[in-house]
C-alpha positions as CSV (number, residue, x, y, z in Angstrom):
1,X,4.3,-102.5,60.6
2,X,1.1,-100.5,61.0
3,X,-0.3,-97.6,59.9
4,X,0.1,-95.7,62.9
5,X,4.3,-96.6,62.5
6,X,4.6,-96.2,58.9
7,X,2.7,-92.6,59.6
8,X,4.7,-91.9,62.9
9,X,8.4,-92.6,60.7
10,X,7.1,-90.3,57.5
11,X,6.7,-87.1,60.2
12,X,9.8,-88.1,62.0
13,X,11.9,-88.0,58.8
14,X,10.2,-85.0,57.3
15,X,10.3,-83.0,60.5
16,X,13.8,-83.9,60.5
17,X,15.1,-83.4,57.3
18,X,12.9,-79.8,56.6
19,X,15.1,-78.8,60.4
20,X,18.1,-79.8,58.6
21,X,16.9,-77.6,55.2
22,X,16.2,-74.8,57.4
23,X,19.6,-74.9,59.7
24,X,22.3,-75.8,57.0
25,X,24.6,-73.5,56.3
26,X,24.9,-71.9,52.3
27,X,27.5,-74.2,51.1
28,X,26.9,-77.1,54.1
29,X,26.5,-80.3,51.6
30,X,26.6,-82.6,54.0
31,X,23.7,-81.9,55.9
32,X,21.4,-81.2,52.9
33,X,22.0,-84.5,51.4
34,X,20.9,-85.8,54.8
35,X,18.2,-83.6,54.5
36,X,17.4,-84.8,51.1
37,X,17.7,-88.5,52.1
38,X,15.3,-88.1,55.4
39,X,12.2,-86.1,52.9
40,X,12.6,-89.1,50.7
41,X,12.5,-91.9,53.6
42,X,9.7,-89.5,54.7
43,X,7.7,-89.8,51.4
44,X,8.5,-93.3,51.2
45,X,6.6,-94.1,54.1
46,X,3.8,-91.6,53.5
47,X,3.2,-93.8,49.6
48,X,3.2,-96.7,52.1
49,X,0.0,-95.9,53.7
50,X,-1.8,-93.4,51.2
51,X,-1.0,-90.3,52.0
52,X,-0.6,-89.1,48.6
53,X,-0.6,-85.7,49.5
54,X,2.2,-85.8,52.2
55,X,4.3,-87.5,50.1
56,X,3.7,-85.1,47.2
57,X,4.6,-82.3,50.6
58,X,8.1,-84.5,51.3
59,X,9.3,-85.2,47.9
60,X,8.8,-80.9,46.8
61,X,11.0,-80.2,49.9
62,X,13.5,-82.7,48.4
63,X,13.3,-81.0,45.3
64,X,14.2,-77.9,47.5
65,X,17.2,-79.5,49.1
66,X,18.5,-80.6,45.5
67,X,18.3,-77.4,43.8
68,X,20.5,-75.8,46.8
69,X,23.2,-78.2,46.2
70,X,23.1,-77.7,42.4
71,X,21.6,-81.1,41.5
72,X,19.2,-79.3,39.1
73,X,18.2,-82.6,37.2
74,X,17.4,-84.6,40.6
75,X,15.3,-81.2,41.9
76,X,13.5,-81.5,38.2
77,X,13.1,-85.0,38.8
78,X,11.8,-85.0,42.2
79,X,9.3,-81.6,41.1
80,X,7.7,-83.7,38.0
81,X,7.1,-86.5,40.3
82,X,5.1,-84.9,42.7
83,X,2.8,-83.1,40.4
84,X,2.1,-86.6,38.9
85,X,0.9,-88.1,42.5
């Protein structure tokens, strides 16, 4: 794949899984793990091709997601990680 793909999938995922933050419900766990899984595929493929910065933006929005569903550790995990990148 290409830059232009690998760039393409990171906003696709992100834009999808910050709609899914947004629009789930207080107590909807299923659609904020999918959230959490599509900002993580999202800052996968931002690491791919560089974008350092994106993927530091995907992985706090994770971190976000995590915290709502009481996965304090992951959300702590996922914080630390970005202020390293």
């Amino acid at each position: 794949l290409n830059f232009d793909s690998f760039s393409c999938a990171s906003h696709m995922f992100g834009n999808i899984g910050i709609l899914e933050l947004y629009m789930a419900q207080e107590k909807d766990a299923e659609h904020l793990k999918e959230a959490a899984d599509n900002l993580l595929w999202a800052a996968h493929y931002a690491q791919r091709i560089g974008h350092v910065r994106r993927a530091t933006y995907w992985l706090t929005h994770a971190s976000r997601v995590y915290c709502r569903l009481g996965e304090l550790e992951k959300s702590e995990q996922l914080f630390f990680m970005s202020l390293i990148e």
